[in-house]
N, C-alpha and C positions, 0 to 999 in steps of 0.2 A: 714756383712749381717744385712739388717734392718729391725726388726721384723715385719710382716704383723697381724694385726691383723681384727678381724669379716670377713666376704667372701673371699673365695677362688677366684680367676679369674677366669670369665665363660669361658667356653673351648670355641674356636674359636672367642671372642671378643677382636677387637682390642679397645687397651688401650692408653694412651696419659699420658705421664708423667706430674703432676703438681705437684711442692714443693710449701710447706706453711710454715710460722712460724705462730708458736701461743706462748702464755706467759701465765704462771702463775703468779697471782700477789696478795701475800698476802698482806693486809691490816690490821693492827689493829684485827689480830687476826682472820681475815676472808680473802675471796676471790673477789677481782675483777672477772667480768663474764659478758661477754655480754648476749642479749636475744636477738634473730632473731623473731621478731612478725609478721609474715607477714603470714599468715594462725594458723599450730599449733605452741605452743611457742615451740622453740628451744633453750636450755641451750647450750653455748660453753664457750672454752677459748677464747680471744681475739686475733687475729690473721687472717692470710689468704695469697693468694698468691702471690708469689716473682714475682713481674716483670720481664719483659726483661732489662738487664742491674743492674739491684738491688740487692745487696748480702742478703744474708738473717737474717742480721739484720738491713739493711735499712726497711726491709719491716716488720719486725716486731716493731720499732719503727713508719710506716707511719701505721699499720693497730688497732695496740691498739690507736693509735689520732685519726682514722677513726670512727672503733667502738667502744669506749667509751668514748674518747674526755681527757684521760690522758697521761701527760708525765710518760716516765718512764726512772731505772737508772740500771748500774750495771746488763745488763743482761749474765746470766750463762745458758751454752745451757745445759739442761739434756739428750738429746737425741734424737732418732726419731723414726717414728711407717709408714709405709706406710698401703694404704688400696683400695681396689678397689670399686668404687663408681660411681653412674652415676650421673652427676652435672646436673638436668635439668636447671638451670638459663643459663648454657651457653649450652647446648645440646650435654652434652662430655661425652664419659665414662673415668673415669680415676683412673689412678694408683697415687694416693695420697701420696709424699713421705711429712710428719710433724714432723718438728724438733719444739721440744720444750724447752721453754727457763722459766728460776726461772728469775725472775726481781723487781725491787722496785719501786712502784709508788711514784712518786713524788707528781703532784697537777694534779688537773683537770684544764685542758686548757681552753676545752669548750663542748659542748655539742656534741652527736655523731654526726657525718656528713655522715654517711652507712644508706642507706637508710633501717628504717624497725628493727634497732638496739636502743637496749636501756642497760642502765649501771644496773646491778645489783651489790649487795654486798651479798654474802651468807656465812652462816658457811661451814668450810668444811665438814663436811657430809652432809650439804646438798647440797652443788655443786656434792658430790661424788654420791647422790640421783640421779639426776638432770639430770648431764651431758649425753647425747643420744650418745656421740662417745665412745669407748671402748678402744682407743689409749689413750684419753684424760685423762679419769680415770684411768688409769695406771699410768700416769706420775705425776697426784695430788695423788694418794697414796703412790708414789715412796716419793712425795714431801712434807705427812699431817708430821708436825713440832709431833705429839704424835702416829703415824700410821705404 
């Protein structure tokens, strides 16, 4: 069973199942973190969803080059958190199944190519501040190296 975390399913909404990876990615003692800027700011992990045909660590290797334009190495899945959500960019309600992975950044590629994404670096308490999902800071406290 994979933990649901924040809302319950609204009774009678149908749901659409979407799986994401997302990555933790410590740095020199902080965190890699994307920023969604496109109205209010949005702290995440970096990540998102699995294609068709994509396992899901193809797509977690294509989504942190996307949003924040780093290689990364040695990813270790920690787990997963589903959540029910309504995605207005694609107009879906969905059952959010996010496995998340500890990984090691390598080097930066190039710059994000997600439109509306920008790289952050924060300490971990304050990505733990920060972060708006409640799956997400579960799995960086699971993860803070003194926490």
């Amino acid at each position: 069973m994979i933990r649901r975390v924040e809302r319950s399913p609204a009774k009678g909404q149908r749901y659409i199942q979407r799986s994401g990876a997302y990555a933790i990615l410590p740095l020199k003692g902080r965190l890699l973190m994307t920023a969604q800027v496109d109205g209010a700011l949005d702290i995440q992990l970096p990540g998102g969803g699995i294609d068709a045909g994509e396992s899901p660590l193809q797509a977690l290797y294509r989504e942190v080059r996307e949003e924040i334009g780093w290689s990364i190495a040695r990813p270790r899945r920690l787990g997963a958190f589903r959540e029910f959500v309504f995605m207005p960019e694609y107009d879906l309600w969905a059952e959010k199944v996010c496995h998340v992975y500890l990984a090691h950044p390598v080097r930066q590629i190039c710059e994000p190519v997600e439109e509306h994404h920008v790289t952050l670096v924060l300490s971990w308490d304050d990505a733990l501040v920060q972060l708006n999902n409640a799956g997400s800071r579960l799995f960086v406290e699971r993860a803070y190296p003194t926490g």
